[in-house]
N, C-alpha and C positions, 0 to 999 in steps of 0.2 A: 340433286335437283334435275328435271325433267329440260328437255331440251326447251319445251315451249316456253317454261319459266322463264330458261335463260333467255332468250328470243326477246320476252316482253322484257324484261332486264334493262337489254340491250337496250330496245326503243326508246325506254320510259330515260335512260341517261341521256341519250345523243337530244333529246329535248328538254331537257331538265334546269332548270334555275337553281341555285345554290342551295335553296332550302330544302328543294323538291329533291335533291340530292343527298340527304342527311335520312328523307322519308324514304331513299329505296332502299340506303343503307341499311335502317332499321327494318324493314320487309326483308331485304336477305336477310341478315341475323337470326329473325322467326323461320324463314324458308329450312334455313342451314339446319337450326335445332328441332324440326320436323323431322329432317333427315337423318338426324343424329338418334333421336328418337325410333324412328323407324330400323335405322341400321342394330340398334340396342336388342331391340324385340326379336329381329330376325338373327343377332349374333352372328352378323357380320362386322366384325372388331375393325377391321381395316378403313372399312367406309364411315364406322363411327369416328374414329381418330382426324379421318380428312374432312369429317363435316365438322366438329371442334376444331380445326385447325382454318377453315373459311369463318370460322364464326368469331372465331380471334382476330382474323386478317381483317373481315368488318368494324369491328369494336376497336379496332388498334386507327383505322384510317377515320373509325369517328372521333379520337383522341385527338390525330393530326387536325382534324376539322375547325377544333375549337380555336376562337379568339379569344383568347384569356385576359384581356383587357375591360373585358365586360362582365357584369355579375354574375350570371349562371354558368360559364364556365366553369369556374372551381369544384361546382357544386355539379356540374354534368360530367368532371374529370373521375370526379370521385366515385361517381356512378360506375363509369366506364372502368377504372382500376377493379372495383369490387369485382367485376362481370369477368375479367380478366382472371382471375381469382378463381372464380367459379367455375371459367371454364376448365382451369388448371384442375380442381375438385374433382371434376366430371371425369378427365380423363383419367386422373390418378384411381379414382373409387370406379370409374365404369360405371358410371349412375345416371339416375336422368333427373335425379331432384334441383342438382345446380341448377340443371338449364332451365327447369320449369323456373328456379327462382331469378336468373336472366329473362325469362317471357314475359312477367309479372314485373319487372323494370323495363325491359321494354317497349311493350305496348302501350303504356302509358304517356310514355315520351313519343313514340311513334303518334297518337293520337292529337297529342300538342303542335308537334310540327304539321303535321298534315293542313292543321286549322290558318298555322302561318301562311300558307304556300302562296294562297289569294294575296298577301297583303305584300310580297313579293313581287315588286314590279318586274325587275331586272328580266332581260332575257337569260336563252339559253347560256350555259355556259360553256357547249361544246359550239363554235362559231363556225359556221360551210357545211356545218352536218345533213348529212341526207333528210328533206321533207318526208315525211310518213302520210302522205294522203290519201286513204285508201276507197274505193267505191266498188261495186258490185254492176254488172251491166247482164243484163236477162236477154238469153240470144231464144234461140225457138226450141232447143232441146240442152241447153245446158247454161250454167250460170258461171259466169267470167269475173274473176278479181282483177282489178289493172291498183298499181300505184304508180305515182310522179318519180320517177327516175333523176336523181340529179346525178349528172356523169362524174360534178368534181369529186363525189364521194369521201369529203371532209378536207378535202385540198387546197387551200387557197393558192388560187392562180392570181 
């Protein structure tokens, strides 16, 4: 994964609401199996093994996620076990058909929660997290990014 990815990553969690949390989860998982993908082709064994191994570490923290007190739990646990499976597959066979068949369960679910996230009141979940306000300001020969600085940088003082 590219630095910038991680970067927006980053961002998108220190403002994210619980649900919106579950949707970047599911975005790394596709990111990671790009990567995986990628490392396949090029027959770089090492970096495919540690991109199955983030795609596990995703899918294992969306396991943690669940409230299984509620009805689609079970049935999102189930999901999640399979994919768990497949990643297993992938790495034993060095293949990429698991993961395509993780993509094709994930996306879908990715595209449901996304639809939640409006309905989502709640704030962020990370509380004193650094504002991201970013703006552009046009000087006479060059263009300037400024953002809002909070000093406590996640600190509650």
């Amino acid at each position: 994964m590219q630095d910038t990815l991680k970067q927006e990553f980053t961002r998108r969690i220190s403002m994210a609401n619980s649900t919106e949390l579950i949707v970047i989860l599911y975005d790394m998982v596709l990111a990671y199996s790009d990567d995986a993908e990628e490392a396949l082709k090029e027959d770089r064994d090492h970096d495919f093994y540690v991109s199955i191994s983030r795609m596990r570490n995703c899918v294992n923290e969306l396991m943690c996620s669940l409230h299984m007190e509620y009805e689609p739990a079970s049935a999102l646990l189930s999901l999640y076990r399979y994919c768990m499976r497949k990643l297993g597959a992938a790495g034993v066979r060095r293949s990429i058909e698991p993961i395509d068949e993780i993509r094709n369960i994930i996306r879908p679910l990715r595209e449901s929660y996304s639809g939640l996230v409006e309905l989502n009141t709640s704030g962020p979940v990370m509380g004193n997290s650094e504002s991201v306000i970013a703006g552009l300001t046009y000087g006479k020969n060059d263009i300037n990014e400024n953002f809002v600085n909070n000093i406590n940088r996640g600190m509650l003082v």
